[in-house]
N, C-alpha and C positions, 0 to 999 in steps of 0.2 A: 437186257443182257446181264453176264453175269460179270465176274470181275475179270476172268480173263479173258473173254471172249474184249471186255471195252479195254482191256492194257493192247491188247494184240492190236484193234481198231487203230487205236491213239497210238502205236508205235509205227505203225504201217503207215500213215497217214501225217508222219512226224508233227502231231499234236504233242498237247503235253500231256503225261499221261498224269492224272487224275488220283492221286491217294488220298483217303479220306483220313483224319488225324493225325499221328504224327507216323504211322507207319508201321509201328511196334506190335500192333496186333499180328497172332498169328493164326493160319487153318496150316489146313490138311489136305492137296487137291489129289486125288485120282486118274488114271488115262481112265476112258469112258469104256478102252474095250477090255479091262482089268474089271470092271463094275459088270460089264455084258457079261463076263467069262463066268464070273462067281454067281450072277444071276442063273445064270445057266443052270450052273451045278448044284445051286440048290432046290429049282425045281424039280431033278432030278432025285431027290431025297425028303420019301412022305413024312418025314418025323419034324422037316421044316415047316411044315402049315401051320401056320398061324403063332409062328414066333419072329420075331423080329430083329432085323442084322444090322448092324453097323459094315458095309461097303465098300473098301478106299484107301486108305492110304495112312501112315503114322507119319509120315513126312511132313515134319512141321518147317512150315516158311512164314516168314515174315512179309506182308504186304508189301513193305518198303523192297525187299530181298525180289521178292517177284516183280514188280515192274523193272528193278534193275535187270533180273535174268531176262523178259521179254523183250527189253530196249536195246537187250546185247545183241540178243538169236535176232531181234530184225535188221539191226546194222540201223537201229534208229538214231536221229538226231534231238529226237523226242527232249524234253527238259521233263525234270520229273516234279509237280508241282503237288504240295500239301494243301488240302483244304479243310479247315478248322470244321470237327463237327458243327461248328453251332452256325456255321456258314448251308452245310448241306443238307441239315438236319431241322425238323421241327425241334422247338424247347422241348430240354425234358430227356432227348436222345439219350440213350444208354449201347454203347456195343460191347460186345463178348471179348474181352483181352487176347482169350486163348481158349480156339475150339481142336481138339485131338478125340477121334473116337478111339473107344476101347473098339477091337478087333477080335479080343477075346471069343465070344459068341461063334462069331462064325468059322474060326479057326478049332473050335468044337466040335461045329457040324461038319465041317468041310475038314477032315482029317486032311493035313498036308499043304493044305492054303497056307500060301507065305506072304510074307509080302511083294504086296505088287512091285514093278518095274517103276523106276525113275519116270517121273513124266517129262520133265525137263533139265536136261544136262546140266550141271555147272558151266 
């Protein structure tokens, strides 16, 4: 599973949810049908073959920020617990501090493509 699918598990289930380091990293998450939509539309457009899109979202959150928001939207009791990479990780482990795609691309092809909708409310 991925990261929200296990905050949502572990909030539901008033576990604790599970953050890996100290929380600071951040993504980018997508609604799936924001990703269907654009998939759509650029099958729909033959000069898309065989280039390659960045999909999703510029909405940057912080890990720590998302399990806060998911433990709010479930009414969880959840405690939100840090776990040291070197606890959940093989030696050696390295993660990405900050992943943001450019969107650029496909707001090229896709004349009008905005950005997507909020996934999840404040």
């Amino acid at each position: 599973m991925g990261t929200v699918p296990n905050f949502i598990s572990q909030a539901l289930a008033d576990e604790p949810i599970a953050v890996f380091g100290d929380g600071s990293q951040s993504r980018c998450f997508g609604w799936v049908g924001d990703v269907v939509n654009a998939l759509i539309a650029l099958t729909e457009h033959p000069e898309a073959v065989g280039k390659v899109f960045n999909i999703g979202s510029e909405e940057e959150v912080t890990i720590l920020e998302l399990a806060k928001r998911i433990q709010r939207i479930a009414g969880s009791q959840s405690s939100i617990c840090r776990i040291p990479y070197n606890q959940a990780y093989e030696c050696g482990f390295e993660d990405i501090h900050r992943r943001v795609p450019s969107l650029d691309g496909i707001r090229q092809q896709l004349i009008g493509y905005k950005r997507p909708r909020r996934w999840i409310k404040c």
